[in-house]
DSSP file (Angstrom, degrees, kcal/mol; ACC not computed):
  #  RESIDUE AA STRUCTURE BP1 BP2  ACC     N-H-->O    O-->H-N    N-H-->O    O-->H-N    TCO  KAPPA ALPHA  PHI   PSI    X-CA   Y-CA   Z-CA
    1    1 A X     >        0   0    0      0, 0.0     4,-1.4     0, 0.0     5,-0.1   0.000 360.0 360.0 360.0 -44.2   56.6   89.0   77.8
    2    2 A X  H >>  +     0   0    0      2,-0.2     3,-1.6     1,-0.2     4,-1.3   0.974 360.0  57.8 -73.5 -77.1   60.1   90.3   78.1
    3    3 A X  H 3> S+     0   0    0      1,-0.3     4,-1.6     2,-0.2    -1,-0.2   0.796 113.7  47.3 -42.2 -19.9   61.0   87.9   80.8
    4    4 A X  H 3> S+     0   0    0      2,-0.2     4,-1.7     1,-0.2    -1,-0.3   0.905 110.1  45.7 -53.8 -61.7   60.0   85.5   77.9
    5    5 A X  H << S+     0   0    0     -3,-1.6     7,-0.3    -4,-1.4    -2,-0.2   0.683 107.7  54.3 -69.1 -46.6   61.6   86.8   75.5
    6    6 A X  H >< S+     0   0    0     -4,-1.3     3,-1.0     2,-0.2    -2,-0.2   0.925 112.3  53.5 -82.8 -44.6   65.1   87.2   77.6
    7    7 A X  H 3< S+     0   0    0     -4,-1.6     2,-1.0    -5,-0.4     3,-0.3   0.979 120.0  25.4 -73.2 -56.5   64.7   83.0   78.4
    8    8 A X  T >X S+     0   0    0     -4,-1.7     3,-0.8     1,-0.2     4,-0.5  -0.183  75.9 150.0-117.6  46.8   64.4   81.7   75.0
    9    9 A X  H <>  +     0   0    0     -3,-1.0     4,-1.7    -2,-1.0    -1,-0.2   0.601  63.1  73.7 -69.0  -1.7   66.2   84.4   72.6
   10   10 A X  H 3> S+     0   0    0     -3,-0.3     4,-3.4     2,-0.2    -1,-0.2   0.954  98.7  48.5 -63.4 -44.2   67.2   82.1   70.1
   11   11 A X  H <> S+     0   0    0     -3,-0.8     4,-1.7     2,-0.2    -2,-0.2   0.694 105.2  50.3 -21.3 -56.2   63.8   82.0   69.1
   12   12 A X  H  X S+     0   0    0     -4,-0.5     4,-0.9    -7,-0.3    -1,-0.2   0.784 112.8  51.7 -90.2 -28.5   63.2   85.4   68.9
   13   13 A X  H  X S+     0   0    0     -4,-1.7     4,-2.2     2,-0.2     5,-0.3   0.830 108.1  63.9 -46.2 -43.8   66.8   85.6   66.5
   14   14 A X  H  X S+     0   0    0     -4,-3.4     4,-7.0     1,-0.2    -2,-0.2   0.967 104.7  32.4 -20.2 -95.6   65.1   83.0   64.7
   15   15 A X  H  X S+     0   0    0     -4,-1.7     4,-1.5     2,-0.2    -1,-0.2   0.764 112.2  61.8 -54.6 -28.5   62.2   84.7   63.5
   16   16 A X  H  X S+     0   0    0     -4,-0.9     4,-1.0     2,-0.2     5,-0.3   0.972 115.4  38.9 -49.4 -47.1   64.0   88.2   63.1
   17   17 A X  H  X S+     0   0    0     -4,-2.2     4,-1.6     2,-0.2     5,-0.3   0.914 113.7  56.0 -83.6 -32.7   66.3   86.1   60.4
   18   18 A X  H  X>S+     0   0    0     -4,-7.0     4,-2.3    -5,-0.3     5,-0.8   0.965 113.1  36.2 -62.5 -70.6   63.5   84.4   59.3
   19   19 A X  H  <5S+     0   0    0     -4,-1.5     4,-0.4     1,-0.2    -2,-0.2   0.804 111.1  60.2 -51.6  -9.7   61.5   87.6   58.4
   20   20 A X  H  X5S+     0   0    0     -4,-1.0     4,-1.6    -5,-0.2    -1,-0.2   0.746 107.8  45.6 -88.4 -35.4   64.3   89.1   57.4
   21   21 A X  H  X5S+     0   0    0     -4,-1.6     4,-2.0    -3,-0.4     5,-0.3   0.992 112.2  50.7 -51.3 -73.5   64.8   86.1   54.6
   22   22 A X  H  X5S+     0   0    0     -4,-2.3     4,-2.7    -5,-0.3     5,-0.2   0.903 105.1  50.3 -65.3 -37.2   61.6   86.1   53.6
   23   23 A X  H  ><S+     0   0    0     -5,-0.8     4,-1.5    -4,-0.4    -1,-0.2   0.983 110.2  61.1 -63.1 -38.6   61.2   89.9   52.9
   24   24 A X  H  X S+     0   0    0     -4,-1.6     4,-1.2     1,-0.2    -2,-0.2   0.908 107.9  38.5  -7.7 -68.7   64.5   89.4   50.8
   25   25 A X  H  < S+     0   0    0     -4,-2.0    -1,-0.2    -5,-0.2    -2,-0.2   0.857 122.7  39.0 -92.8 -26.1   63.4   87.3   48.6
   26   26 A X  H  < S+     0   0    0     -4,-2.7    -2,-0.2    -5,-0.3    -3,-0.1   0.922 120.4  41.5 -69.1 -76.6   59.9   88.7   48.1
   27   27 A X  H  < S+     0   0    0     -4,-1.5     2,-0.2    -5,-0.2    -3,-0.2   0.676  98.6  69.8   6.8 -84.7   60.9   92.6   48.2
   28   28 A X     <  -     0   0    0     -4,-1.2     6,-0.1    -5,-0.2    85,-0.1  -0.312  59.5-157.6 -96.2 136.6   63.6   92.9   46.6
   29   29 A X        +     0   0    0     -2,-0.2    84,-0.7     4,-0.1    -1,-0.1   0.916  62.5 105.0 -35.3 -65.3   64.3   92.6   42.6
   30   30 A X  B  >  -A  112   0A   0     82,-0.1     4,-1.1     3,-0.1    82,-0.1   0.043  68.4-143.3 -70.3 139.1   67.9   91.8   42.6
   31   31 A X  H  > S+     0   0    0     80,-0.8     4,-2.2     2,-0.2     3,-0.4   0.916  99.8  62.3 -65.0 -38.0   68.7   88.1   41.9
   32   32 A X  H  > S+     0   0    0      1,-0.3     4,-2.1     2,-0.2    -1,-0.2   0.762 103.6  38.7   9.8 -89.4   71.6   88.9   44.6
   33   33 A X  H  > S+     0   0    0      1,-0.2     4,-1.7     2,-0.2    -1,-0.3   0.596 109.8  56.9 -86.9 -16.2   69.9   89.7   47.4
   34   34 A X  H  X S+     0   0    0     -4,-1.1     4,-2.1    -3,-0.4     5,-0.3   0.716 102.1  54.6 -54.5 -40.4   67.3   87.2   47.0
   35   35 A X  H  X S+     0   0    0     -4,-2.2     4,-5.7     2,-0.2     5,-0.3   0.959 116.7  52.2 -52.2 -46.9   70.1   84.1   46.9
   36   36 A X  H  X S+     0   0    0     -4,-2.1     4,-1.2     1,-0.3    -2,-0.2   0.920 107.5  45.2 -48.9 -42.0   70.9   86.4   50.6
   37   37 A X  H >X S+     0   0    0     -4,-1.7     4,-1.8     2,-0.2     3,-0.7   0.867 109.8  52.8 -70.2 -32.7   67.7   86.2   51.6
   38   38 A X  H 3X S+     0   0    0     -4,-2.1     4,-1.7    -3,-0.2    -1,-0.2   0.793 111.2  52.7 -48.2 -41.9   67.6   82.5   50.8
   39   39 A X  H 3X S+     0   0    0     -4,-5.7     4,-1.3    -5,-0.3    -1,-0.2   0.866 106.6  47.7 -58.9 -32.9   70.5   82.4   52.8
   40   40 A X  H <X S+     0   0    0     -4,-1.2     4,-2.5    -3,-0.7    -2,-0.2   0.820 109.2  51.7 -79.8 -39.4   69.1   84.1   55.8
   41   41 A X  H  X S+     0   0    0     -4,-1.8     4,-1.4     2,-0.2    -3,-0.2   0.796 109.1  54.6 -80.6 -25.0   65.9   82.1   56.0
   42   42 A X  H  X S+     0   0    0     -4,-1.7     4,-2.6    -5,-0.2    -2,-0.2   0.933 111.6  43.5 -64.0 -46.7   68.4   78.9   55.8
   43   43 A X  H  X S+     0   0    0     -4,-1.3     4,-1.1     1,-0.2     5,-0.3   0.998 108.6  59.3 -65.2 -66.1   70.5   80.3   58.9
   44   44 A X  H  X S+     0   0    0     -4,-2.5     4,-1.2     1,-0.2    -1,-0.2   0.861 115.4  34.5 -31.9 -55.6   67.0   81.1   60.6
   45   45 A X  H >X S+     0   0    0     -4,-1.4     3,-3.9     1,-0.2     4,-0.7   0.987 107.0  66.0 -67.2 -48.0   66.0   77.1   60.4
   46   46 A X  H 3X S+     0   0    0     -4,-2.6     4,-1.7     1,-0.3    -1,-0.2   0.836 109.2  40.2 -37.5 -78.0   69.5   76.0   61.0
   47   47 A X  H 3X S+     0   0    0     -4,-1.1     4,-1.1     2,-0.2    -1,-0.3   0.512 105.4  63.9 -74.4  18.1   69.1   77.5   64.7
   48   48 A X  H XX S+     0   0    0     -3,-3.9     3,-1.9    -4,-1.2     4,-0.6   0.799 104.4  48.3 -34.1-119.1   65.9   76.4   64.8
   49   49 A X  H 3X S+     0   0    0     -4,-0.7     4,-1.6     1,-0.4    -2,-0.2   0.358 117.3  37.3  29.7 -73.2   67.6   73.0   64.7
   50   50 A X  H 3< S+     0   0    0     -4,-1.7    -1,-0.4    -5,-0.2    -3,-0.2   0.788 113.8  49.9 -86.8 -34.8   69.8   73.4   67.0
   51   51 A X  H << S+     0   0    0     -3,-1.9    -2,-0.2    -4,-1.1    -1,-0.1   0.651 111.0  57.1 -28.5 -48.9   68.1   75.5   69.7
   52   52 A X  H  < S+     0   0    0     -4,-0.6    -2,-0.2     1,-0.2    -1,-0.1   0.925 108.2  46.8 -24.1 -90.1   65.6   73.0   69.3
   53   53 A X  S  < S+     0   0    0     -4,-1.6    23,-0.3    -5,-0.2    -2,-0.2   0.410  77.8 114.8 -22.4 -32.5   68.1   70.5   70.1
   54   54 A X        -     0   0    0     -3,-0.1     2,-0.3    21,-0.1    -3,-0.1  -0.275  49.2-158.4 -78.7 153.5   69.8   71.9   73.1
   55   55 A X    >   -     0   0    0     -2,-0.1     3,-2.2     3,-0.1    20,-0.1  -0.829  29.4-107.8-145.3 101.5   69.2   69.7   76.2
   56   56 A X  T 3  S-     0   0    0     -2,-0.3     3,-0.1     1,-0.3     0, 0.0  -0.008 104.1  -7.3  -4.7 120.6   69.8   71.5   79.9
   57   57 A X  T 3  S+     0   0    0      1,-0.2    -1,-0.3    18,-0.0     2,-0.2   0.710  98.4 177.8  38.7  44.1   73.3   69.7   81.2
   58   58 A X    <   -     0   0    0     -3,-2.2    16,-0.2     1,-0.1    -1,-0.2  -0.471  10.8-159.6 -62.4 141.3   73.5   67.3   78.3
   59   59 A X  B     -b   74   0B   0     14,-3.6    16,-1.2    -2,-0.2     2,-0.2  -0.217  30.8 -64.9-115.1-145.7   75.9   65.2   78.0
   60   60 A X        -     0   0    0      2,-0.1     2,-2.1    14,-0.1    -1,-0.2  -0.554  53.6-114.7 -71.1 149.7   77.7   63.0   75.4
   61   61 A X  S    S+     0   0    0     -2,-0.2     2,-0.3    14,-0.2    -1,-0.1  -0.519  78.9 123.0 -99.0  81.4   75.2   60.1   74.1
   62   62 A X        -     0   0    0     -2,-2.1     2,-0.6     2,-0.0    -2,-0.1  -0.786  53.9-152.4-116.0  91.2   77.5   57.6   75.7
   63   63 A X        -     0   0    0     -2,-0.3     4,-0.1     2,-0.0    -2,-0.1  -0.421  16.0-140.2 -94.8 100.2   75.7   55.3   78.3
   64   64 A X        -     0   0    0     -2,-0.6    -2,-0.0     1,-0.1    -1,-0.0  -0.402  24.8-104.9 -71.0 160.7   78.2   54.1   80.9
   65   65 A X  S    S+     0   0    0      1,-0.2     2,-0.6     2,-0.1    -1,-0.1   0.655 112.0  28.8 -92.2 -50.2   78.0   50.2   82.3
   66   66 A X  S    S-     0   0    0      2,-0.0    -1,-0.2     1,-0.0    -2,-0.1  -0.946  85.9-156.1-122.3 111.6   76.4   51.5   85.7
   67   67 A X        -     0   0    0     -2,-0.6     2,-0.4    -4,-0.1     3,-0.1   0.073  12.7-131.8 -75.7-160.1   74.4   54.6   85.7
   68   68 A X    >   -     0   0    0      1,-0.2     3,-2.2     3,-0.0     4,-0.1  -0.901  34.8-108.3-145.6 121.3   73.7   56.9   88.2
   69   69 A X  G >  S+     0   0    0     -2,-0.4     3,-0.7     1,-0.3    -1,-0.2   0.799 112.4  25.2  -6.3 -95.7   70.1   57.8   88.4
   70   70 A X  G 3  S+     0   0    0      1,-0.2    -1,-0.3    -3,-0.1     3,-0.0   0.639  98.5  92.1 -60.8  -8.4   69.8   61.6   87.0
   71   71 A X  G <   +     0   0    0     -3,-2.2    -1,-0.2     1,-0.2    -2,-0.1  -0.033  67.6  85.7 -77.1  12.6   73.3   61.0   84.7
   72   72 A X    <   +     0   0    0     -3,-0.7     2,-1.4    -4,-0.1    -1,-0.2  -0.017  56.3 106.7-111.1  45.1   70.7   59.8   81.5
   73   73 A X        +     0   0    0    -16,-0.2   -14,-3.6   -13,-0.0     2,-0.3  -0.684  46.1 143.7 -95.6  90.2   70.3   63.1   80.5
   74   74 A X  B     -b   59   0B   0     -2,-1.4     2,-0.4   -16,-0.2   -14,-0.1  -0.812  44.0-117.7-122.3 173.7   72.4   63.2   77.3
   75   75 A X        -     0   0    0    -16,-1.2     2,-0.5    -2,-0.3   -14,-0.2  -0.799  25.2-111.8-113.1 140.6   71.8   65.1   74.1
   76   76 A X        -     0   0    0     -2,-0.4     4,-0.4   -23,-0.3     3,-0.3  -0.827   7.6-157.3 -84.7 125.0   71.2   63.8   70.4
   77   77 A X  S    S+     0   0    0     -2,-0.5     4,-0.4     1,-0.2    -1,-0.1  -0.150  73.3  89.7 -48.9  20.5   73.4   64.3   67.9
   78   78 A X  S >  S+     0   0    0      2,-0.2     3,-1.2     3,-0.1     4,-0.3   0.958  87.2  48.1 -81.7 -49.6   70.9   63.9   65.2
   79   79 A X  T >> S+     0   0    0     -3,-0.3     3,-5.4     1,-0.2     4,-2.9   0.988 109.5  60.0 -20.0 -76.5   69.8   67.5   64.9
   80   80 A X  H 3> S+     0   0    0     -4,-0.4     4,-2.8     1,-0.3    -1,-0.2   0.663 108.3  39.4 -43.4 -30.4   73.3   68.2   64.9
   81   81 A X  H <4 S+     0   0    0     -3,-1.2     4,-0.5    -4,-0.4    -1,-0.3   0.477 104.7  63.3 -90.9 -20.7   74.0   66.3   62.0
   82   82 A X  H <> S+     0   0    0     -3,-5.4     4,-1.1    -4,-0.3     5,-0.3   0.740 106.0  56.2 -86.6 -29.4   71.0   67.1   60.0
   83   83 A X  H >X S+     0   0    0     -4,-2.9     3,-4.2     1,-0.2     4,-1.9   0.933  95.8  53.8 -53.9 -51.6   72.4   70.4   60.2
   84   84 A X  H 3X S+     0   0    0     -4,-2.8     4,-1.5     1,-0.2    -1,-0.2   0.668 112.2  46.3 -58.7 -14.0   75.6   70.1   58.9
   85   85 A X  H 3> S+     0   0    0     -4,-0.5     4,-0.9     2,-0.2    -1,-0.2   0.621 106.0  56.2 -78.1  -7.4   74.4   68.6   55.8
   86   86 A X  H <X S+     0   0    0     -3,-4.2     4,-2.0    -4,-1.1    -2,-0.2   0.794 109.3  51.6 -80.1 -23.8   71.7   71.2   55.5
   87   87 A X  H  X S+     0   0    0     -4,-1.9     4,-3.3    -5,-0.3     5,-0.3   0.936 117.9  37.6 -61.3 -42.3   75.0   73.8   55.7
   88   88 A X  H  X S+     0   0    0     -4,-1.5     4,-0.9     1,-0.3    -1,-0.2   0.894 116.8  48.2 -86.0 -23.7   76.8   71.8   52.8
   89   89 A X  H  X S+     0   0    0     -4,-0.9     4,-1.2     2,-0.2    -1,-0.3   0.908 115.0  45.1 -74.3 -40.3   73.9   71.2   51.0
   90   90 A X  H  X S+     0   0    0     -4,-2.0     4,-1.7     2,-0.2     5,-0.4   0.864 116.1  53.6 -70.5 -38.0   72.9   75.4   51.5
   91   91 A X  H  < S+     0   0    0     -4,-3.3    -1,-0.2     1,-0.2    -2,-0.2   0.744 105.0  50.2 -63.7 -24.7   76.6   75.9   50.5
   92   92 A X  H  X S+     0   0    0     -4,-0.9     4,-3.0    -5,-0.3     5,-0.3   0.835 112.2  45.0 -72.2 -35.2   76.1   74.0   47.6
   93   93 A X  H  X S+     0   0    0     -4,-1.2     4,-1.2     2,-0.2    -2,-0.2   0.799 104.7  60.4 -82.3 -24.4   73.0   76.0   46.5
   94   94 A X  H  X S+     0   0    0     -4,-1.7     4,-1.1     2,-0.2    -1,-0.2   0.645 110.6  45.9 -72.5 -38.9   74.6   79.3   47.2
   95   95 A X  H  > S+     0   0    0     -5,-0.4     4,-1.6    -4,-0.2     3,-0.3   0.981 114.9  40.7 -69.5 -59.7   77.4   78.2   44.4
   96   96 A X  H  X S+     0   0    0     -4,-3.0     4,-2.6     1,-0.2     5,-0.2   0.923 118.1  53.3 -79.8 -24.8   75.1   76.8   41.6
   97   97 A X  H  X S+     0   0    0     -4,-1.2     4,-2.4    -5,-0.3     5,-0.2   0.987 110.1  49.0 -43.7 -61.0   72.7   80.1   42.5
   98   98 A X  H  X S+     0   0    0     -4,-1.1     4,-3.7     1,-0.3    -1,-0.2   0.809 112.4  46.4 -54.4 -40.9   75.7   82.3   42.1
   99   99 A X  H  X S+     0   0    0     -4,-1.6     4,-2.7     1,-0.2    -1,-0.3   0.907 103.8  59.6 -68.3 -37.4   76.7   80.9   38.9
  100  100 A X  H  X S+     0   0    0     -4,-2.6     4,-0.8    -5,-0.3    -2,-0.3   0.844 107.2  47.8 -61.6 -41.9   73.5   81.0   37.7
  101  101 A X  H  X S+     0   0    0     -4,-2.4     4,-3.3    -5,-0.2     5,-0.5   0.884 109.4  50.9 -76.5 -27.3   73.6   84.7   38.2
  102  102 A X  H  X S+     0   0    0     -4,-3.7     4,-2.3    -5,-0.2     5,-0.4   0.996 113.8  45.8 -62.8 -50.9   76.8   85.3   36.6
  103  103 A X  H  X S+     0   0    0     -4,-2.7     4,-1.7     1,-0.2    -1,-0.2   0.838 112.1  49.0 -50.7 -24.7   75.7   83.3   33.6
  104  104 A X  H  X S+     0   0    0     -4,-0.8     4,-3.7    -5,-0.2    -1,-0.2   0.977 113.6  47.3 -90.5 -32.8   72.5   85.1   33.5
  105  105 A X  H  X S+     0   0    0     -4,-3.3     4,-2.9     3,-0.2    -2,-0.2   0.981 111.5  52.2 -40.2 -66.1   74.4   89.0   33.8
  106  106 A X  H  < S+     0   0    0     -4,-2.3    -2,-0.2    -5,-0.5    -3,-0.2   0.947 114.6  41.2 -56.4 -56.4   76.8   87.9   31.2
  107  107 A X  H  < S+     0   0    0     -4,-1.7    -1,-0.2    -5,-0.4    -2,-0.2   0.952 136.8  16.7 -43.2 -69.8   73.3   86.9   28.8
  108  108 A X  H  < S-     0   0    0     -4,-3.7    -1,-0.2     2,-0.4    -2,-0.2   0.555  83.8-132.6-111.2  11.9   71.5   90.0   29.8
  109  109 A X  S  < S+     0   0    0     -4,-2.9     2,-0.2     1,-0.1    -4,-0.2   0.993  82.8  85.7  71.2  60.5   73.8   92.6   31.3
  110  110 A X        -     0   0    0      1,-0.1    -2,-0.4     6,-0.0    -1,-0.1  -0.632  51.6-166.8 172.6 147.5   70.8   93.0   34.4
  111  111 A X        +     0   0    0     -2,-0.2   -80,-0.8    -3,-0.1     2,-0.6   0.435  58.4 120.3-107.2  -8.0   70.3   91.0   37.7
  112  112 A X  B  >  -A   30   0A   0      1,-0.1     4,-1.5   -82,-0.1     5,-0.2  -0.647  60.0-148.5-107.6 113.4   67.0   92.7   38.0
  113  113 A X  H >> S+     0   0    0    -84,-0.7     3,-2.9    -2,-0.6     4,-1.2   0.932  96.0  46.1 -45.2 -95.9   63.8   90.3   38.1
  114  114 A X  H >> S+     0   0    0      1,-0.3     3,-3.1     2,-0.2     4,-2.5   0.817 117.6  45.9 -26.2 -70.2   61.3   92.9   36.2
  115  115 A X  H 3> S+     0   0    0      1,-0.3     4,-1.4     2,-0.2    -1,-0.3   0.850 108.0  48.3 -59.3 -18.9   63.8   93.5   33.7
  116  116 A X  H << S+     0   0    0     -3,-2.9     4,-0.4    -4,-1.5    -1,-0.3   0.502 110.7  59.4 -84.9   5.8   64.9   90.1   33.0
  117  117 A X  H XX S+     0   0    0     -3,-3.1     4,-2.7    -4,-1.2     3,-1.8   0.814 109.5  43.7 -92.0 -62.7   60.7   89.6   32.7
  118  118 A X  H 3X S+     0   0    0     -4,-2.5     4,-3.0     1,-0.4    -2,-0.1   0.919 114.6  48.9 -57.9 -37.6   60.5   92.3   29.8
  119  119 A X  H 3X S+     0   0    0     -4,-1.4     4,-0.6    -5,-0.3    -1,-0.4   0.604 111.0  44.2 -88.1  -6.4   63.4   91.0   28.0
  120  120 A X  H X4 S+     0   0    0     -3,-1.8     3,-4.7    -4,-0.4    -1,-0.3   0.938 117.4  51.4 -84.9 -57.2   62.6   87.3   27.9
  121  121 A X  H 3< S+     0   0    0     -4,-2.7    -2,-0.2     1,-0.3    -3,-0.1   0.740 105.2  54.3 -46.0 -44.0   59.0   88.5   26.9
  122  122 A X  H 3<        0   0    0     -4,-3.0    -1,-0.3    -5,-0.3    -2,-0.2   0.803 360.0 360.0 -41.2 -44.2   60.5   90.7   24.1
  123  123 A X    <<        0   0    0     -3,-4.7    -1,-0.3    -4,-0.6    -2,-0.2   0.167 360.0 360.0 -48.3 360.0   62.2   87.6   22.9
């Protein structure tokens, strides 16, 4: 299991960040730490993705004129690509989130889920 563990530890960082996400955003009240945890469980997939991805002595996906028998081992840059847009797209969501919480302190003076529950209800 450890010898397991030791070959494919992106994996096992994976799921740490992934469980670490997801208790975030269930757990914890604060609107805060729940964008973090959203954040964490995005990093988790993101090396998914790329881990995924990785190809033993890959090379560029450039296929020269004459090949050499064992030289077609290249790596896709499609994973790669999906990431970075899942990064600008997560950076993007991490802004309007953020905003969203300032807007929603400045309304009710509290970041905190139960109490923003009582006070809509009160409403």
């Amino acid at each position: 299991m450890i010898e397991i563990l030791a070959s494919r530890y992106a994996y096992a960082l994976m799921f740490v960040l992934l469980g670490i996400g997801m208790y975030m955003m269930i757990a914890n009240e604060n609107l805060v730490k729940k964008l973090i945890g959203v954040n964490l469980f995005q990093t988790a997939i993101f090396l998914f993705f790329v881990s995924v991805a990785y190809v033993q002595d890959g090379k560029a996906p450039i296929v020269p004129d004459d090949p050499a028998p064992g030289e077609l081992a290249m790596a896709s840059p499609l994973p790669h690509v999906i990431v970075l847009t899942a990064i600008v797209v997560g950076i993007a969501l991490t802004a309007v989130g953020l905003a969203l919480i300032v807007r929603i302190h400045a309304e009710y003076g509290t970041l905190r889920e139960d109490t923003l529950r009582e006070v809509r209800a009160d409403e």
